[in-house]
C-alpha positions in Angstrom: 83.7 74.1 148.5 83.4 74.5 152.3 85.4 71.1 152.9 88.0 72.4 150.6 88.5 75.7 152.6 88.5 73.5 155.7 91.3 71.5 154.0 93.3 74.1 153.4 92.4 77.5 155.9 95.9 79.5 154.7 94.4 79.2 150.5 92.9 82.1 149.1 89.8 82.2 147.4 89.8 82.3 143.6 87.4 84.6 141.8 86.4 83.8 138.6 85.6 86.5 136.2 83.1 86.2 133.4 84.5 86.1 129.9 83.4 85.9 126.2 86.2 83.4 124.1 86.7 85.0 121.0 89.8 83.6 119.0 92.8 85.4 119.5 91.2 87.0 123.0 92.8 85.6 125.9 92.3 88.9 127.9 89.1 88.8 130.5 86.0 90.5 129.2 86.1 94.1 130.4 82.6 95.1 129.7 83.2 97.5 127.1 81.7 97.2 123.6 78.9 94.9 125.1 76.9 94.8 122.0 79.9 94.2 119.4 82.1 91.2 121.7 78.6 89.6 122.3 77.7 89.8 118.1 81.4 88.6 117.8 80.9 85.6 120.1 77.4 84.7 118.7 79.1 84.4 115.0 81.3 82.3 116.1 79.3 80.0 117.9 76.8 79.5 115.0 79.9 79.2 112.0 80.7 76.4 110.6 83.8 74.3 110.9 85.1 75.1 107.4 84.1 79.0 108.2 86.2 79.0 111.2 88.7 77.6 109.5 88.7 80.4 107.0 88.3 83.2 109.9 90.9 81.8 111.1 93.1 81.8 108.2 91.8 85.3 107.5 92.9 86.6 110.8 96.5 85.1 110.2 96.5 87.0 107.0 95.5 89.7 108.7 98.0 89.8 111.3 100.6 88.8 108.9 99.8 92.1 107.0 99.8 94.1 109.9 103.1 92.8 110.9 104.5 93.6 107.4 102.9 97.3 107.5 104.9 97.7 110.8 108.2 96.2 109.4 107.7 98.4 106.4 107.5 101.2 108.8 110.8 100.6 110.9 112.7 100.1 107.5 111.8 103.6 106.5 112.5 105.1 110.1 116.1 103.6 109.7 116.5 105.0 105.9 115.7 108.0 107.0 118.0 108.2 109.8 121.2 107.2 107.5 119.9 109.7 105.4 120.2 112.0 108.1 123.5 110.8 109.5 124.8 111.1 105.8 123.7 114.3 105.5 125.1 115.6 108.6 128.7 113.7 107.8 128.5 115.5 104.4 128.0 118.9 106.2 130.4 118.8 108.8 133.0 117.4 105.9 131.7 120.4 103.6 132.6 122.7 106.6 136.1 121.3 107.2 137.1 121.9 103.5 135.4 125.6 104.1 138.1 126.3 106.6 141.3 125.2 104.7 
């Protein structure tokens, strides 16, 4: 490592922060919930192929879900808003036939 700084005097030095791989995790570990990431990493470690093949799948499922919740979720913000642009085309229509 010393010869490689000699080499090259302007390159900064990388530092490499510990991390726990957990599928799906490409974030550094932070240190919070040590207990939880650790038991998370351990379970993975000891499973199967064919059971991290199915954690796998279920976590697709999962996020597939989630993804479906939040689509779900933007379709009913936009009905409601038509609803309420139709309502307020009705009203102002309903107040121009109030004045003739």
């Amino acid at each position: 490592r010393l010869e490689q700084q000699e080499q090259h005097p302007n390159r900064q030095q990388t530092n490499y922060h510990p991390r726990i791989v957990i599928p799906g995790d490409y974030d550094y570990y932070s240190g919070e919930d040590d207990q939880e990431n650790l038991l998370e990493a351990y379970e993975w470690e000891i499973m199967t192929t064919q059971q991290r093949r199915d954690q796998i799948q279920i976590m697709e499922l999962e996020g597939f879900a989630a993804l479906e919740q939040l689509l779900l979720i933007q379709d009913e913000r936009e009905q409601s808003q038509q609803t309420r642009d139709i309502q307020a085309i009705d009203e102002e229509t309903q107040q121009e036939f109030n004045r003739f």
